[in-house]
Each structure stands twice: as structure tokens, then as C-alpha cells.
C-alpha positions, 0 to 999 in steps of 0.5 A: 141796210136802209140806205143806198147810195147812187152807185148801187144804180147805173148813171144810164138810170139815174140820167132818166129820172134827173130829165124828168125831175128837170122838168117839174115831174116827180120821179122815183125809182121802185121794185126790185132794183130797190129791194135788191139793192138793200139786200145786196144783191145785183140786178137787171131790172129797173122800174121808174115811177113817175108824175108824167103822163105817158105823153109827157114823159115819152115826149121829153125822153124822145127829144132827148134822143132815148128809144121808147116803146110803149110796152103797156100804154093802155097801163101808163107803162113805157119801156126805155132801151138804154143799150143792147142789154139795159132797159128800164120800165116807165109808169105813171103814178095811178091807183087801181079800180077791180080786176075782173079778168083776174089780170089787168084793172078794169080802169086804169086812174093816173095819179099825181101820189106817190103814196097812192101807187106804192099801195097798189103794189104787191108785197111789202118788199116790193112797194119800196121807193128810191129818190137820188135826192130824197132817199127811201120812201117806204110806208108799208114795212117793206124794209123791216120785212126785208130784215126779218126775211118776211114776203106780206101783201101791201094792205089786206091779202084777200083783195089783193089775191082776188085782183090778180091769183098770180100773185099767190105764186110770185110770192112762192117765187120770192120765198123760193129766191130769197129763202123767206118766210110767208107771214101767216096772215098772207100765208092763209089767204093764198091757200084761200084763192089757190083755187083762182088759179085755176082762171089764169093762163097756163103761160103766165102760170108757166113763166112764174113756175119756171121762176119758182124752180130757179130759187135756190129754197125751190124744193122746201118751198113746193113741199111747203106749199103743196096744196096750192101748186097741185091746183095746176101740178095735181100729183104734186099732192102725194109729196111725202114730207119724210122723202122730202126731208131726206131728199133735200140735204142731196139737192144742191149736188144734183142741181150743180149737176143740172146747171153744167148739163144746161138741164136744171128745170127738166130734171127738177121736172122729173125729179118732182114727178119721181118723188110724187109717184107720177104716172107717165099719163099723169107727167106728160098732161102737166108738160103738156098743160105748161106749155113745155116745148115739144124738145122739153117733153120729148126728153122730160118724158124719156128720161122719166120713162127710163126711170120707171122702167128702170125700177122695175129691173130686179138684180139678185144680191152679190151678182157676179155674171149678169143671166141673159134675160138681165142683159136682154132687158138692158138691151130692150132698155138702150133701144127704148131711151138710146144711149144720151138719156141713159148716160144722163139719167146715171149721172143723177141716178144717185139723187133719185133715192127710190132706185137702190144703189145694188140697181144702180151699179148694176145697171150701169155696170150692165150699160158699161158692158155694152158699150165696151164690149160695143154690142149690137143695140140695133140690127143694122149694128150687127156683123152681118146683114141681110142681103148676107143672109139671103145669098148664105141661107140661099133665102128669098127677102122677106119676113124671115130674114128680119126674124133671123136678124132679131133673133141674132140680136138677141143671141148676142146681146144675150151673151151666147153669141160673141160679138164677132162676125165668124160667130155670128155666121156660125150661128145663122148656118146652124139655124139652117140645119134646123127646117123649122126656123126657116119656115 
């Protein structure tokens, strides 16, 4: 495991670092390409560090015909366009003063160390070297942490918790990724200054909280760490470990589920929101407060909606015929959610474990039943229309005409009126023998 050979890299990557090495800089490759490479796993992501100054290496690379972009120049940082789809990030070696604004060092202090910029690093895991020449470099543990699957800070967790709060959910980020454990010193400490995250922006909380959801250990690693993701998702509080634990040996089904509808972080959302007994109120201020799309929302907050209202349905056991006032809700409920959001909450509604199965089949027989039946939802669905009416009941168009048509609707979505235009016309000229409805 601790020892990668130059196929691991693309030659487009390592072209980069022998143009630098020939002109007397000192350059290595660092981060996750590295980590990922001992633990076998590909990557797109390619992180140089090196001697050069910024001038320097931007000046060498550009003769050489190489796109640069100074992506963080006031940080040493360039980025080097490779083709379409490859890019690696450039720094210079630099050690680090305070980080007041909880994000960035307050001064920036370039270096001719390698030693000096791995200790500036993160986690263990990420603070290991690689040379084409030279091979690893790894003077924090990193390698022996990767073996025993354990994320811990470079140096005292504290400092580095108070530089940059954020770290605290990269760490979640690769124990979710990599099925890791916390070592229980860093572990401490990021319960400690959970409350810091409280001064970063919601975007850069939001970008690491999406990452969190893709690891494949994300749900254990938010139960585990509740009380620091309710810092930003409050009611994430009330997870209760029992319905976690139940929950969890369903999880991959509805996931693989999500993956193929391309909806797998709204309804991990909704899911997390379920199982912590949010309110409506309580899931669109956290949709809201991550930045979620308006799209995202909308669907996250129907879906989840749909759920609540759902729950609340009551069938009585061994039902055989569905009462009109069952049918009536179900109706209610297609015009609320249409027909994709309820199509979409049956395929996971086995995984939402607080709906009973006799719910589920029912409603979605009920829902089967419409469709096949292909009763009205809306009244513009039904066999006949106003203007019908009027000339019918020899009525003027007003708001008795749409009281007669809702009332229609409900007749037949009821069951006691077939869905048939000569039934429904039958029903409309019985109303007219009564004065009062007309009235």
C-alpha cells in the first residue's frame, strides 16, 4: 500500500512536475490524488505542490504552451488546463499565520519546505507527498491512518478547527466516502467548535453537505454525528438511533433507486427529514438556508408534503371497497402533489418506514384505480363542460356553474357518479329538478 508507481498518474501530470524539476524547483504531488491512489481508488484530482513562486512556475509553464489561470493567486494557487476534462492545481510551498475570517490566513508566507507545507494540511490522510523520483513522503501518519481507516487532523485538532470550522464537515465528508473512523481526540475537538460553523456561509457549508450525502456510510455518519449537523439542520436533532438502525439495512435499495431517477440528494433530504419528524415550516427553512434551487424545493417540499398528508390517510384493515370519503381524499391528494410526485413517492414508499404497508397498498391501489378508471382530477377533466351546462340548465355563467362542476367532481371521483358523459348529463338534469341547488 505504500508504494505507487507512476502509472497510478496521468503522464499529462507528471509532464508537469519533470518542467518544473527541470529547472531546479522542487516539486510533488500532494492531496487526494495521492490518498486515493494507495487506497486504489481513481481520481480526477490533481494537486502540485512545488518550490516555484507563483511568477515562476506561471512563467515556465506558459512558454511552455500550458493554459494557466490564476485561480487563488493572492494564495500561491494556479490552475493548469490540461485538456477539456484535466486540470491540476498549482501552490507553492507556504506556511500559514491565523485565520480570522474563519476561511482564508490572514497572511500568506511562501516557503522553500516541503515539511513546512504538509503541516499546514488538514487531516493526516491528506498531507501525504508523492515524487516520481523519490517516492512518498509522509511525516504525519497519513499512510498508517489510511491502513486502520482512521480520518485525524495534522497536529492539534483544536487549532486546526478554529483556522477553518469547515474542516469539521470535510472530516464527516471522508468518513461518510471512505467508511472511516474519527479518532476520538479529533473526534472531541469537532464537537467543540461545532458551534463555528455557525460563522461560515451557508454556500460553502452547502457544497460540503451535498459531499456528505454522496459517501456511501452518509446516513450512520449523520446519526453519529447529529449533534454537529444540527448546528445548520436543527431538527436533525431528533433522529432516534432505533429507527436509524432499522432503517439503515434498507438504505442502499432506495438509494440505487434514487441514483436511476437522478434524484438521490432530494430524497435523502426528505428522507432525513422524515425520520426527524420535521415540520413542513421546519424542512423548507433548511432548503432555503443551503441554497437549494427553487426547482429543488419546489419538488423536495411537495414530495415531503405528500408524505405528511399521506400519513394521516386512515384505511380500515381487510378493506375490500374504498367509501367515497377515501376516494374523495385521494382525489384531494392527486390535485395537491399531481400525478409524477406521487408516482415517485410509491416507488420509495417502502423505505419511509413510518407509512404502514396496509397505508401504502392502499393508496396506491386507490391511485391505481384512477388512473385505470382515468377519472377526472381536475374539472376541466370531466365529460362535460360549462358552456354545456348553461345551454342544459338554461343558466347564465356565473358562480353556480362552477359550484355545479366541483360538485360533479366530487360525485364522480366519489364513485357515485360513473365516469361517463350520459351519467354525468343525467346527474347535472337531476340537480335542476331540485330549486335549491340552482339557487
Amino acid at each position: 500500500m505504500s508504494i505507487i508507481a507512476a502509472e497510478h498518474f496521468p503522464q499529462k501530470v507528471l509532464k508537469l512536475i519533470s518542467l518544473l524539476e527541470a529547472e531546479g524547483y522542487e516539486t510533488w504531488l500532494v492531496g487526494g490524488a495521492v490518498r486515493n491512489a494507495l487506497l486504489g481508488k481513481a481520481t480526477d484530482d490533481f494537486d502540485l505542490t512545488t518550490a516555484a513562486l507563483p511568477d515562476q512556475f506561471c512563467n515556465i509553464l506558459s512558454e511552455a504552451g500550458y493554459d494557466v489561470i490564476p485561480t487563488g493567486w493572492q494564495f500561491g494557487t494556479a490552475t493548469v488546463c490540461l485538456d477539456r476534462r484535466l486540470k491540476c492545481e498549482i501552490t507553492t510551498f507556504r506556511q500559514e499565520s491565523d485565520y480570522s475570517d474563519f476561511r482564508h490566513p490572514d497572511r500568506v508566507s511562501y516557503s522553500n519546505s516541503l515539511s513546512q507545507d504538509l503541516k499546514r494540511r488538514d487531516f493526516t490522510i491528506n498531507a501525504i507527498a508523492w515524487h516520481p523520483v523519490r517516492g512518498l513522503l509522509d511525516e504525519t501518519g497519513g499512510v498508517a491512518d489510511l491502513m486502520a481507516g482512521v480520518i485525524q487532523t495534522v497536529g492539534k485538532p483544536e487549532e486546526r478547527f478554529a483556522e477553518d470550522p469547515l474542516r469539521i464537515l470535510r472530516a464527516l465528508r471522508f468518513a461518510a466516502a471512505l467508511d472511516f473512523d474519527i479518532e476520538n481526540v479529533t473526534g472531541s475537538a469537532m464537537y467543540q467548535y461545532r458551534y463555528n460553523l455557525q460563522r461560515i456561509a451557508r454556500e460553502r457549508i452547502a457544497i460540503e453537505w451535498n459531499q456528505i450525502l454522496l459517501g456511501s456510510r452518509w446516513f450512520e455518519t449523520v446519526q453519529a454525528n447529529k449533534e454537529i449537523i444540527s448546528v445548520f439542520i436543527p431538527y436533525i436533532s431528533r433522529l432516534d438511533k432505533q429507527t436509524c438502525c432499522r432503517w439503515v439495512q434498507e438504505q442502499e435499495n432506495i438509494i440505487s433507486i434514487a441514483k436511476t431517477l437522478d434524484q438521490q440528494t432530494l430524497l435523502q433530504m426528505i428522507i432525513l427529514a422524515e425520520k426527524s419528524e420535521a415540520s413542513r415550516e421546519e424542512f423548507m427553512t433548511v432548503l432555503i438556508d443551503l441554497h437549494y434551487s427553487k426547482q429543488f424545493r419546489q419538488t423536495a417540499l411537495a414530495l415531503f408534503s405528500l408524505i405528511l398528508d399521506i400519513k394521516k390517510l386512515k384505511f380500515p384493515d381487510n378493506i375490500v371497497y374504498f367509501q367515497p370519503e377515501e376516494r374523495q381524499l385521494t382525489h384531494k391528494i392527486l390535485m395537491n402533489y399531481g400525478v409524477n410526485n406521487i408516482r415517485l413517492f410509491l416507488i420509495c414508499a417502502p423505505y419511509f418506514t413510518s407509512i404502514s404497508r396496509h397505508k401504502r397498498e392502499c393508496f396506491s391501489r386507490l391511485f391505481n384505480s384512477f388512473m385505470s378508471e382515468d377519472l377526472p382530477i381536475l374539472v376541466s377533466d370531466l365529460k362535460i363542460n360549462g358552456n354545456e351546462i348553461m345551454q342544459m340548465l338554461d343558466l347564465e355563467q356565473g358562480r353556480q356553474i362552477g359550484d355545479l362542476l366541483n360538485r360533479l367532481l366530487l360525485e364522480v371521483v366519489s364513485g357515485r357518479v360513473p365516469n361517463e358523459r350520459s351519467s354525468q348529463i343525467h346527474w347535472l338534469q337531476s340537480q335542476k329538478e331540485t330549486e335549491d341547488t340552482l339557487v
